[in-house]
DRENPA-3360 file (N, C-alpha, C; in nm, 2 decimals, always signed):
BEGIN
1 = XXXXXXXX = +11.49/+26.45/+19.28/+11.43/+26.33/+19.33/+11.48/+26.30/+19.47 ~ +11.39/+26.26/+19.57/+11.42/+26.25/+19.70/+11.55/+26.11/+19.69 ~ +11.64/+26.11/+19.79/+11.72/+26.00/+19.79/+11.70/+25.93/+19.90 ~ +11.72/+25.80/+19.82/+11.68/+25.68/+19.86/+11.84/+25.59/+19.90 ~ +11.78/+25.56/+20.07/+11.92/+25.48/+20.08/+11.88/+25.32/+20.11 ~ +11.92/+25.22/+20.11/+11.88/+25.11/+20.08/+11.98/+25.04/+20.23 ~ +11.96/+24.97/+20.29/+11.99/+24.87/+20.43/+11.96/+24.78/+20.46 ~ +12.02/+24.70/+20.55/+12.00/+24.59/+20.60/+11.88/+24.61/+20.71;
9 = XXXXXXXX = +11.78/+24.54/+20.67/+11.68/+24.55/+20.82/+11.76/+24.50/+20.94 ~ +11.71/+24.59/+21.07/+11.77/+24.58/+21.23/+11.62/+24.49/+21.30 ~ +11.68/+24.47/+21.41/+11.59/+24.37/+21.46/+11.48/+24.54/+21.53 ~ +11.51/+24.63/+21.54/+11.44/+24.77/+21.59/+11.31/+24.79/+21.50 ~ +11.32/+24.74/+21.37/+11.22/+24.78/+21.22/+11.13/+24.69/+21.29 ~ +11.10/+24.58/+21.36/+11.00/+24.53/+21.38/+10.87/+24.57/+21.33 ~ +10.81/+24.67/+21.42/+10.70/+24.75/+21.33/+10.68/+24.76/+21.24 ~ +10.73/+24.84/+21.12/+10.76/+24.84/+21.01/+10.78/+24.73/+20.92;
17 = XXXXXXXX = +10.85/+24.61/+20.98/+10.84/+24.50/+20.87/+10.72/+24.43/+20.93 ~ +10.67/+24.39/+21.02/+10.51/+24.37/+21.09/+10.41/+24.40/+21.00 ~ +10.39/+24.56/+20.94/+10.31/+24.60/+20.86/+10.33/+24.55/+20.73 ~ +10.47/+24.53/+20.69/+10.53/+24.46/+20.52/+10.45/+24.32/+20.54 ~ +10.45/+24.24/+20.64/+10.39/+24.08/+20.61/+10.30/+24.09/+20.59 ~ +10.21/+24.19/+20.67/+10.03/+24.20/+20.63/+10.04/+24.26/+20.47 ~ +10.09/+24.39/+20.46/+10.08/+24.44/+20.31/+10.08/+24.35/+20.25 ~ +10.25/+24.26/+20.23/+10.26/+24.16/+20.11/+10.18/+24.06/+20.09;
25 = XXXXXXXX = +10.10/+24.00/+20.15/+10.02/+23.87/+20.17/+9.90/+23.93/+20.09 ~ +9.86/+24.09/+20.12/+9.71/+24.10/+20.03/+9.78/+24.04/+19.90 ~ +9.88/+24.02/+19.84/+9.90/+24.03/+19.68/+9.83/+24.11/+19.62 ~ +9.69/+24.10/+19.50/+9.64/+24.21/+19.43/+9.51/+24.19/+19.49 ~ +9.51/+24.16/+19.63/+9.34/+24.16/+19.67/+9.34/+24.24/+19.76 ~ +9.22/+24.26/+19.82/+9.18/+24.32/+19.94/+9.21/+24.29/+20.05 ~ +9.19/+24.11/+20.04/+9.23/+24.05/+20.19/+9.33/+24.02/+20.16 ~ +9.41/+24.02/+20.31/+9.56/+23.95/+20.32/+9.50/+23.83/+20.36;
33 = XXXXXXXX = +9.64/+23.73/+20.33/+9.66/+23.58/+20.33/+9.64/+23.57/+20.50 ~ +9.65/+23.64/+20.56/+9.73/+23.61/+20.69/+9.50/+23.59/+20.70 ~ +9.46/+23.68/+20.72/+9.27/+23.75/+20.75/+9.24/+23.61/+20.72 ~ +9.27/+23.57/+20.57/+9.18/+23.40/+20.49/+9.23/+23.31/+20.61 ~ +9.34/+23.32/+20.61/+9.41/+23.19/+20.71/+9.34/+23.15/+20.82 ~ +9.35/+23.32/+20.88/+9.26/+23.30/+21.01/+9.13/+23.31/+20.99 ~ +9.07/+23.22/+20.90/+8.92/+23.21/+20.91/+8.81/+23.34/+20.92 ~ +8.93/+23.44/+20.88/+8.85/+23.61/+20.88/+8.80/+23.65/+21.03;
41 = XXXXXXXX = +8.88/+23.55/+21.15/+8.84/+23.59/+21.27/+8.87/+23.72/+21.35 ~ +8.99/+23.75/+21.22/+9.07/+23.88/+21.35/+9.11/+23.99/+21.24 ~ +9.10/+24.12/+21.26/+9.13/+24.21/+21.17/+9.28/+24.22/+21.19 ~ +9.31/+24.31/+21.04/+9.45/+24.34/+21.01/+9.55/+24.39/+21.18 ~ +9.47/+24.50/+21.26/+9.49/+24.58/+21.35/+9.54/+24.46/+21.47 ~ +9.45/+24.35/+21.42/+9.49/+24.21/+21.55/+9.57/+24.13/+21.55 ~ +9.62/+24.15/+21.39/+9.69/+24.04/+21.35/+9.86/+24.08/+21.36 ~ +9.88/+24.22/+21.37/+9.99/+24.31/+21.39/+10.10/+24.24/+21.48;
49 = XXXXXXXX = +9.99/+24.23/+21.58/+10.09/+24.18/+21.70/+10.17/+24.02/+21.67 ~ +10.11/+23.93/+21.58/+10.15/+23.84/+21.56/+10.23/+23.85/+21.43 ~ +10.25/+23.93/+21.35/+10.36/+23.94/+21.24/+10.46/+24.02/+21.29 ~ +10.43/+24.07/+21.42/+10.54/+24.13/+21.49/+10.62/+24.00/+21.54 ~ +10.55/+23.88/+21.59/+10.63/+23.77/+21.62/+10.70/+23.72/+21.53 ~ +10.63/+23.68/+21.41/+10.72/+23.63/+21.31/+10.88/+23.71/+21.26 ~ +10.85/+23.83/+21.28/+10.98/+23.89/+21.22/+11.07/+23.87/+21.32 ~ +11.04/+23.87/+21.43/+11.14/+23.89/+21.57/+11.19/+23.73/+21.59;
57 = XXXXXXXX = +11.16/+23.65/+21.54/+11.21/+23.57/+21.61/+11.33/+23.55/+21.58 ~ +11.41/+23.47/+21.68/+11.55/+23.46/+21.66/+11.63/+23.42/+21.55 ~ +11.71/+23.53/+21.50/+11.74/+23.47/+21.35/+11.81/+23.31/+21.35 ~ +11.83/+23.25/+21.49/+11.90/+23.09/+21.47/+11.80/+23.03/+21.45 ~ +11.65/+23.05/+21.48/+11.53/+22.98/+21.44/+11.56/+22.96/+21.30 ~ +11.55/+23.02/+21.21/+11.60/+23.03/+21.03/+11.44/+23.06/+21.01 ~ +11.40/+23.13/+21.07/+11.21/+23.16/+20.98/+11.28/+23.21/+20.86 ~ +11.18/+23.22/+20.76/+11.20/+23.27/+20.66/+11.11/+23.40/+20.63;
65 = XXXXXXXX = +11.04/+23.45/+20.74/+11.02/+23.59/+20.79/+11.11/+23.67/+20.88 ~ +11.17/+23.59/+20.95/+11.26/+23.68/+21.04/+11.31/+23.79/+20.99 ~ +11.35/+23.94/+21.07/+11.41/+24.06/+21.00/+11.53/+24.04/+20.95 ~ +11.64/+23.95/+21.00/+11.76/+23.91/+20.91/+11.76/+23.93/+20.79 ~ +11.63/+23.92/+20.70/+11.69/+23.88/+20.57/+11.58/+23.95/+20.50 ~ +11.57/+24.09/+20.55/+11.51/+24.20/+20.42/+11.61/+24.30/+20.47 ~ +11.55/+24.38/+20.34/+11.68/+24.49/+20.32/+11.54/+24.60/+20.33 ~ +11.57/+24.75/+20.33/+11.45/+24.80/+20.38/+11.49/+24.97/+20.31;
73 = XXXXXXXX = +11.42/+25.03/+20.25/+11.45/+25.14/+20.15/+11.45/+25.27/+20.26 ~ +11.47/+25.40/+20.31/+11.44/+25.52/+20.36/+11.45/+25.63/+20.25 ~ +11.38/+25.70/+20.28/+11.38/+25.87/+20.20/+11.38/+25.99/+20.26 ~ +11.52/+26.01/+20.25/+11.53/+26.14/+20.32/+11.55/+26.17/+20.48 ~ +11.57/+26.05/+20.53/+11.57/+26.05/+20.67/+11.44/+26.13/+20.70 ~ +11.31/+26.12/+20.66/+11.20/+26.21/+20.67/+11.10/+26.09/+20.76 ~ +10.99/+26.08/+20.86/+10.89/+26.01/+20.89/+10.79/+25.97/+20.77 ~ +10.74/+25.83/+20.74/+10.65/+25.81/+20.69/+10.54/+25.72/+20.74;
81 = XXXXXXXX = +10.45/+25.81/+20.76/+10.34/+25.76/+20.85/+10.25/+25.61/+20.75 ~ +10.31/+25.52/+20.74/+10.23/+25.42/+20.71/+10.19/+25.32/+20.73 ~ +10.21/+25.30/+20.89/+10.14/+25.18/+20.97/+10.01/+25.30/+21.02 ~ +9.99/+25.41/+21.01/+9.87/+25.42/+21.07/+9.74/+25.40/+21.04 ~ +9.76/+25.34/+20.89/+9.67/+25.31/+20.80/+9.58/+25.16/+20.88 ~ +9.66/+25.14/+20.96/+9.64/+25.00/+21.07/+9.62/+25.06/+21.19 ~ +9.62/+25.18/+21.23/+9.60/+25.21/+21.36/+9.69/+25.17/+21.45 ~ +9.83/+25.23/+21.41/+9.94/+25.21/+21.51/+10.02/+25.33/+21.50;
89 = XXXXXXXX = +10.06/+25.36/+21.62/+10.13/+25.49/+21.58/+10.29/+25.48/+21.68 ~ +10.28/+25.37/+21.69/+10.45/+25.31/+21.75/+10.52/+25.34/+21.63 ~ +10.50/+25.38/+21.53/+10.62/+25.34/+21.40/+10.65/+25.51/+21.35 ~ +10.64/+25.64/+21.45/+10.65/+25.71/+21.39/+10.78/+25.75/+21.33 ~ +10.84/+25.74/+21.43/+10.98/+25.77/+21.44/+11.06/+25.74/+21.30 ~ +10.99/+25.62/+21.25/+11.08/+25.52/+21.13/+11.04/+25.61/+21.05 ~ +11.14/+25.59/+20.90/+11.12/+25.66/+20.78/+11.18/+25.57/+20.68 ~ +11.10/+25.44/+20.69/+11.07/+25.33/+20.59/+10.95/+25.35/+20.52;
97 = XXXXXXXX = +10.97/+25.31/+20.41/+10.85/+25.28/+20.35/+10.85/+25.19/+20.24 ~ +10.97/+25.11/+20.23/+10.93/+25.00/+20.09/+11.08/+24.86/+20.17 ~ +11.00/+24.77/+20.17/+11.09/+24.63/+20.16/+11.09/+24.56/+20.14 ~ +11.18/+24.44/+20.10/+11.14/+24.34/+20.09/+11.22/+24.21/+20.11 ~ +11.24/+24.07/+20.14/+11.35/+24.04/+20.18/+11.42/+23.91/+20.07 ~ +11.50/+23.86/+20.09/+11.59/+23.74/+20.01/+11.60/+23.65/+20.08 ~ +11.56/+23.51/+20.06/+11.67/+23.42/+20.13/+11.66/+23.27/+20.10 ~ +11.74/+23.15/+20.12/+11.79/+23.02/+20.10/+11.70/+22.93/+20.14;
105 = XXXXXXXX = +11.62/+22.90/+20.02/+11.52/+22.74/+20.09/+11.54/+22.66/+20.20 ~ +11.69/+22.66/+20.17/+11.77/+22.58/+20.19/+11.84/+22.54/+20.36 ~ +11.82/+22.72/+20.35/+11.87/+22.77/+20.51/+11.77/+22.77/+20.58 ~ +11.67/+22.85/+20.52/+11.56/+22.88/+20.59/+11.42/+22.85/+20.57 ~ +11.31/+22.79/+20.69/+11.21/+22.72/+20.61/+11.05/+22.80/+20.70 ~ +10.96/+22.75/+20.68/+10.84/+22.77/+20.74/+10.81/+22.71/+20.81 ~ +10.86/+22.62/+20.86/+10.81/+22.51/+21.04/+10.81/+22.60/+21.13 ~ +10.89/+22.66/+21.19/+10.88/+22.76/+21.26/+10.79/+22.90/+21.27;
113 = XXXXXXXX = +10.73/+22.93/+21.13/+10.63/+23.01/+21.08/+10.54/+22.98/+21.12 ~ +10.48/+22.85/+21.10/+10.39/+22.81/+21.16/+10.30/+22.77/+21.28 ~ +10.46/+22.76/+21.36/+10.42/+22.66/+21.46/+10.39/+22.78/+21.54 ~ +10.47/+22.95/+21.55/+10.43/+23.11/+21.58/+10.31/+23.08/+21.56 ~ +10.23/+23.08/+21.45/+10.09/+23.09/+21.42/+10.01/+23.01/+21.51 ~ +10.02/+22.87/+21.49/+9.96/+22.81/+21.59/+9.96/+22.82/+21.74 ~ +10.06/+22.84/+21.82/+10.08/+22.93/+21.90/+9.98/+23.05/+21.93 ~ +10.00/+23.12/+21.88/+9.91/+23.24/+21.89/+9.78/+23.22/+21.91;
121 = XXXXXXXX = +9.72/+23.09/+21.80/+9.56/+23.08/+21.78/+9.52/+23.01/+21.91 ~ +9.57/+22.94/+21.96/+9.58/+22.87/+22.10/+9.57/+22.97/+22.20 ~ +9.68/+23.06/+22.18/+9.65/+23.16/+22.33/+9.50/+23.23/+22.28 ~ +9.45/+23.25/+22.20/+9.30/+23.34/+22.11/+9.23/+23.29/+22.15 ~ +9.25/+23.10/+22.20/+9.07/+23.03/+22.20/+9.04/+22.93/+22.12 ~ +9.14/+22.90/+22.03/+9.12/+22.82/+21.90/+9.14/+22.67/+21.96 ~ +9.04/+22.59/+21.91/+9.04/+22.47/+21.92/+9.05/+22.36/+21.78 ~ +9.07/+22.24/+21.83/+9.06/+22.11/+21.70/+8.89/+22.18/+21.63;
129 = XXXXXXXX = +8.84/+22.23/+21.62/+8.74/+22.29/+21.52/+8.78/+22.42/+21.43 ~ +8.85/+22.49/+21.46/+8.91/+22.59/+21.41/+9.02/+22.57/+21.33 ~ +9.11/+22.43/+21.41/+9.23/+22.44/+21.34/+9.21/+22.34/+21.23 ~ +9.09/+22.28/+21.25/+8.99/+22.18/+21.10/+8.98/+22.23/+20.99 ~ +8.95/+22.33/+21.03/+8.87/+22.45/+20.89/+9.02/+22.53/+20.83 ~ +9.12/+22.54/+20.94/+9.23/+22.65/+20.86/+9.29/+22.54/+20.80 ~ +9.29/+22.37/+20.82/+9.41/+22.33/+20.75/+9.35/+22.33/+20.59 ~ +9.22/+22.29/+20.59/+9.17/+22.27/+20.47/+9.20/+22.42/+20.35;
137 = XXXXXXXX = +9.22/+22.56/+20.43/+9.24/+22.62/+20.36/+9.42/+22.68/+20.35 ~ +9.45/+22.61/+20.46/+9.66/+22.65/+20.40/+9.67/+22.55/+20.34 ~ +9.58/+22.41/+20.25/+9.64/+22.33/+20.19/+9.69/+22.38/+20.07 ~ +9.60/+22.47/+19.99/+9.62/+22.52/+19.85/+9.74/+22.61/+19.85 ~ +9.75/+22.67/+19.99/+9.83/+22.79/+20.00/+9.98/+22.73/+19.97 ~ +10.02/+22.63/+20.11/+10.09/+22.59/+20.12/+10.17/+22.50/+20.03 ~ +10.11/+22.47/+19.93/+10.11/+22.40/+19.81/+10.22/+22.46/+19.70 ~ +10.22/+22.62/+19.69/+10.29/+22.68/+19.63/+10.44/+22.74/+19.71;
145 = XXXXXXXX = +10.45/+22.65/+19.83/+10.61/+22.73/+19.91/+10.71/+22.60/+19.80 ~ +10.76/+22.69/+19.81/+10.95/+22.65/+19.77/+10.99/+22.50/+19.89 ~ +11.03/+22.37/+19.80/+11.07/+22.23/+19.85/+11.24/+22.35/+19.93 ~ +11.25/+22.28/+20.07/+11.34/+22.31/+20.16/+11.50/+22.30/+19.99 ~ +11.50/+22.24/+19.96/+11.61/+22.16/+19.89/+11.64/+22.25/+19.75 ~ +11.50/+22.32/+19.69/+11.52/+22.43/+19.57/+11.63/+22.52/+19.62 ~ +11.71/+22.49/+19.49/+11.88/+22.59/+19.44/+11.83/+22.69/+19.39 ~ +11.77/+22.82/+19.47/+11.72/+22.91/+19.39/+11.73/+23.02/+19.52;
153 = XXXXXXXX = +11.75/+23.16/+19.44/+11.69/+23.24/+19.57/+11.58/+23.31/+19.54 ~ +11.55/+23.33/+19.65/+11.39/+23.38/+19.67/+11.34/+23.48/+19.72 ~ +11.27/+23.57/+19.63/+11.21/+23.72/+19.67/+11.14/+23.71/+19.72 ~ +11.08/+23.74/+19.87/+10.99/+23.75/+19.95/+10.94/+23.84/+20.00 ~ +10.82/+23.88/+20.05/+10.74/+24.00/+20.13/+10.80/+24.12/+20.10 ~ +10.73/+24.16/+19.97/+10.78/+24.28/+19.87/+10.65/+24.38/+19.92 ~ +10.72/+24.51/+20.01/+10.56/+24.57/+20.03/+10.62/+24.70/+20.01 ~ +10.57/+24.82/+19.94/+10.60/+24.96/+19.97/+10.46/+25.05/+20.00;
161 = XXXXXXXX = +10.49/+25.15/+20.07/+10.35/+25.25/+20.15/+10.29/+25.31/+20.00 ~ +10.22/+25.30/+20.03/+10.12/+25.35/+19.91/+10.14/+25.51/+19.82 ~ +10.16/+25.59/+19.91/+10.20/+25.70/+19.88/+10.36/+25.73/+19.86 ~ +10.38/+25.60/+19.88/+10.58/+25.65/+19.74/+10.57/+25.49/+19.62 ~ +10.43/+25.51/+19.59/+10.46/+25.39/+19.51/+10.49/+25.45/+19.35 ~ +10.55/+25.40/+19.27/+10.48/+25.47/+19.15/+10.66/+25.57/+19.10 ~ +10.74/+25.57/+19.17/+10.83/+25.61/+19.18/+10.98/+25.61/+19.15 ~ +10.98/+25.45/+19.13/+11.10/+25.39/+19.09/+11.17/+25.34/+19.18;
169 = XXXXXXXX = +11.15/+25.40/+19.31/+11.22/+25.31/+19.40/+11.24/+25.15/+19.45 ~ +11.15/+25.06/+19.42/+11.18/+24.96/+19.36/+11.27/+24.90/+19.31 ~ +11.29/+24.97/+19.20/+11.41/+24.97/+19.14/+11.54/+24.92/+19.18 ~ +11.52/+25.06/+19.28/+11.71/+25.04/+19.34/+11.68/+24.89/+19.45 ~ +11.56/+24.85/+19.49/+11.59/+24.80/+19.64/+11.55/+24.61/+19.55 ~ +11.49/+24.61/+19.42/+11.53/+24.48/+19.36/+11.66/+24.47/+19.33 ~ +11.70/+24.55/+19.25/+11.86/+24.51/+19.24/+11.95/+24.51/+19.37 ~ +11.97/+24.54/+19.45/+12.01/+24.54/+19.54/+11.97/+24.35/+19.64;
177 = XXXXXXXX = +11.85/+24.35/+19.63/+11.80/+24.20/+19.65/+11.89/+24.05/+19.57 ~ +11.87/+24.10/+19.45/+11.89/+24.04/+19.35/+12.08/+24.01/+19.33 ~ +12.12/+24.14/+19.36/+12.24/+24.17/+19.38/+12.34/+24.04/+19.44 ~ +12.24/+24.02/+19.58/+12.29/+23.94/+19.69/+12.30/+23.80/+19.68 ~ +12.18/+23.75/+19.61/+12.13/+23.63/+19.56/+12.31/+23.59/+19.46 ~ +12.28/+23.70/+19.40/+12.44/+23.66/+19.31/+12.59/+23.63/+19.39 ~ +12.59/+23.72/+19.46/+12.69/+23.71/+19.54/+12.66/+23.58/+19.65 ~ +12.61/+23.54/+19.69/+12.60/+23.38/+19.75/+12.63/+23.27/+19.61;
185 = XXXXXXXX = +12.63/+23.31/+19.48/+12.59/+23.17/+19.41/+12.48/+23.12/+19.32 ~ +12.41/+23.23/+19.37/+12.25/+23.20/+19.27/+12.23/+23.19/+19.17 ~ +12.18/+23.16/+19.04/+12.14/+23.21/+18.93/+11.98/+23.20/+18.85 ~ +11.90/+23.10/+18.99/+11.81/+23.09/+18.98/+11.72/+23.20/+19.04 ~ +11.63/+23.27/+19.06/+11.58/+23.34/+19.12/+11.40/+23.34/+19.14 ~ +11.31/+23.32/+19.22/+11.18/+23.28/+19.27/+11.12/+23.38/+19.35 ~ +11.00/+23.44/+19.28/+10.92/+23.52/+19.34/+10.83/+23.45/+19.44 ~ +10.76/+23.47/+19.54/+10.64/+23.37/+19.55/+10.53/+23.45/+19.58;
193 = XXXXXXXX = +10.45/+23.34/+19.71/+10.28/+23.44/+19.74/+10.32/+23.57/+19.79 ~ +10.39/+23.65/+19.89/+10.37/+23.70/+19.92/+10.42/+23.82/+19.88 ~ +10.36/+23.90/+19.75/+10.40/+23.99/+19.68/+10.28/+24.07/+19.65 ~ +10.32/+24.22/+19.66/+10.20/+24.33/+19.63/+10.18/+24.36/+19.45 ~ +10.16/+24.43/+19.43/+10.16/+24.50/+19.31/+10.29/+24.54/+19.24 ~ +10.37/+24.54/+19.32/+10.51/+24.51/+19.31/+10.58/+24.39/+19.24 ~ +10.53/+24.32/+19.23/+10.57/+24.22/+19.14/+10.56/+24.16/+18.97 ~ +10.44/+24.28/+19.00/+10.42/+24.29/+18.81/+10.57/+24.35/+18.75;
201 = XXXXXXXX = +10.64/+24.43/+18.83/+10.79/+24.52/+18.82/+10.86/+24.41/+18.74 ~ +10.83/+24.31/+18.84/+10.96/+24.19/+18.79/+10.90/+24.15/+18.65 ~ +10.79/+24.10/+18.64/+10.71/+24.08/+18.49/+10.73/+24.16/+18.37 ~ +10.71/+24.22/+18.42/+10.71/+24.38/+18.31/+10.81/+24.41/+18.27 ~ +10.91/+24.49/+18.40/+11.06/+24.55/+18.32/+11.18/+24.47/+18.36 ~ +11.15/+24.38/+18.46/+11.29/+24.29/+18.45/+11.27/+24.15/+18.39 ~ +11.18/+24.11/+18.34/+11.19/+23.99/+18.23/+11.17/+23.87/+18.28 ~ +11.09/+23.89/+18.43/+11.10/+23.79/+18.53/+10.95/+23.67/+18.43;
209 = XXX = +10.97/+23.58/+18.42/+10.91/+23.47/+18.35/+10.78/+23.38/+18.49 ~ +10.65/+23.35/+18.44/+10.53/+23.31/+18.51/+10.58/+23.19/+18.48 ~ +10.57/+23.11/+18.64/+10.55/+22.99/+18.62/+10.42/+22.91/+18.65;
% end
């Protein structure tokens, strides 16, 4: 079996975790969350550039996308071409292909996530008519984030390349997640929206309970 080494994401994975926010957001659909948000105005390929913002920003911002706070799988020190599936080929070098990240309601929140977003749609062209129509549809969304104040930790933007799914690697890079949550204190632990197919794992063989 190929070996799998498990790390702290570098602020360099940019790329790579860029393509994990789009992955994780489809959850079990076709569209990502990010496409609905944006009013289906900009493909996955457009939207790259702007989940490249969210991961980069400064980890003293406390996004709760920022790269600080995923841990990120490799195999074999070998290339895995799986941002080309998006039409990018800056990521060849990397030989990631599954991550996902952890972190503290508490510490870290979404004001900043957002306010990136908004930002962006402004430099695009977007006006009080556009940002009319997206609030009505981040209400439902937004509805399901974690209160700043929940004593819990939290699995977030769980994405692996398609072609090492199915594998077991998962495996090692939940417990290792999970691991951490312990060693801060935790005992609570919260999946949320932005999870792939990957999350049935926690359902299935780790006992993780639907709320």
């Amino acid at each position: 079996m190929s070996e799998v080494v498990v790390r702290d994401a570098r602020a360099e994975d940019a790329d790579f975790l860029a393509w994990v926010l789009i992955e994780a957001s489809k959850s079990h659909l076709e569209v990502s969350l990010f496409e609905t948000i944006m009013l289906e105005r900009f493909s996955r390929e457009e939207l790259l550039p702007l989940a490249k913002q969210l991961v980069t920003a400064e980890p003293s911002e406390k996004l709760f996308s920022c790269w600080d706070g995923f841990l990120i799988a490799e195999v074999d020190g070998k290339a895995v071409a799986g941002i080309t599936s998006f039409g990018q080929t800056s990521c060849s070098s990397l030989h990631n292909f599954l991550a996902l990240s952890g972190y503290e309601p508490k510490v870290k929140s979404y004001k900043g996530f957002f306010k990136i977003q908004m930002d962006w749609l402004v430099s695009h062209g977007w006006g009080e008519a556009e940002f009319a129509q997206q609030a009505k549809r981040r209400k439902g969304i937004t509805s399901a984030f974690v209160n700043h104040d929940d004593e819990a930790w939290v699995v977030e933007w769980v994405a692996c390349l398609p072609e090492h799914r199915g594998n077991g690697y998962m495996n090692k890079l939940l417990l290792a997640i999970l691991e951490r949550g312990r060693q801060k204190g935790y005992k609570t632990v919260l999946q949320l929206t932005f999870f792939t197919s990957c999350s049935m794992y926690l359902h299935d063989v780790m006992c993780f309970r639907l709320w």
